[in-house]
C-alpha positions as CSV (number, residue, x, y, z in Angstrom):
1,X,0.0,0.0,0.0
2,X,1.2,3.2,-1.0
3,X,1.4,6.3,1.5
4,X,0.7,9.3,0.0
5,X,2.9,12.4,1.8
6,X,0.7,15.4,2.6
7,X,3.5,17.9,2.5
8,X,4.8,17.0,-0.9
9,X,4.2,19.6,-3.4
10,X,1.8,18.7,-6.0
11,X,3.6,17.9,-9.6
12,X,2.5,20.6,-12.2
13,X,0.1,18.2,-13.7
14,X,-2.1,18.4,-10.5
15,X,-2.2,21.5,-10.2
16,X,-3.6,21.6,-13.7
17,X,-6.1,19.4,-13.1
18,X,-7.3,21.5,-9.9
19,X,-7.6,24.6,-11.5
20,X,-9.9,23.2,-14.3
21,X,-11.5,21.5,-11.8
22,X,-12.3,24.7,-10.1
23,X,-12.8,26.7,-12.9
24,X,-15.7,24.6,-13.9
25,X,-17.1,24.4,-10.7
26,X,-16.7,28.4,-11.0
27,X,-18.6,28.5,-14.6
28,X,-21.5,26.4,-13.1
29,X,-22.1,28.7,-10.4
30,X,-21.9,31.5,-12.6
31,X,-24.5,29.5,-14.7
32,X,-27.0,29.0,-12.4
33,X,-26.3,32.7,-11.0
34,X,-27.6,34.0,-14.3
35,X,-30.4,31.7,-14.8
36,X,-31.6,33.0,-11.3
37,X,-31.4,36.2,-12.3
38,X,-33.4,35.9,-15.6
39,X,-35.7,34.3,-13.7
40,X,-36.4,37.3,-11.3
41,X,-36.1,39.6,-14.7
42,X,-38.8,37.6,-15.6
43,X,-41.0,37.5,-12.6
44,X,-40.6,41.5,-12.0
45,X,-41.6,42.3,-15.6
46,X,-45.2,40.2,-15.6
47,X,-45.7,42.1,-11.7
48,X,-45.0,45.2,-13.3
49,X,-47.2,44.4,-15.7
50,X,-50.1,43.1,-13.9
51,X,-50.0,45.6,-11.6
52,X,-50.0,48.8,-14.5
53,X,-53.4,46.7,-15.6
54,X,-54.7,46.4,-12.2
55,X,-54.1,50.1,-12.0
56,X,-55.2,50.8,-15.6
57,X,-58.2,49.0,-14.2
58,X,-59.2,51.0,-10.8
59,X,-59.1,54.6,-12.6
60,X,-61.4,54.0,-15.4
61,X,-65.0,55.7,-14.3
62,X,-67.5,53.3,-12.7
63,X,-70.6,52.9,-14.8
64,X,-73.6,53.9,-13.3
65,X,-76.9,51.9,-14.0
C-alpha cells in the first residue's frame, strides 16, 4: 500500500487538473447565478405588468346603472 505524503508539493500536472476543476465548478455557479437572475427579470416584468393593468383597471370611471 502506498502512502501518500501530505506535505509534498503537488507535480504541475495536479495543479492543472485542480484549477480546471475549479474553474468549472466556477462557470456552473456562474451559470446558475444568471439563470436566477433571468428568472427574477422575468417575474418582475409580468408584476410590473399586472399591476399597470390592475391600475389601468381601478381609474377607469364606474358605470352607473
Amino acid at each position: 500500500m502506498k502512502l501518500l505524503n501530505p506535505f509534498r508539493n503537488p507535480s504541475p500536472e495536479e495543479m492543472m487538473v485542480r484549477k480546471l476543476d475549479y474553474a468549472r465548478r466556477s462557470l456552473l455557479e456562474a451559470q446558475e447565478a444568471r439563470d436566477y437572475a433571468n428568472s427574477m427579470v422575468l417575474f418582475h416584468e409580468t408584476r410590473i405588468d399586472a399591476l399597470r393593468a390592475q391600475i389601468e383597471l381601478a381609474m377607469q370611471p364606474e358605470e352607473t346603472p
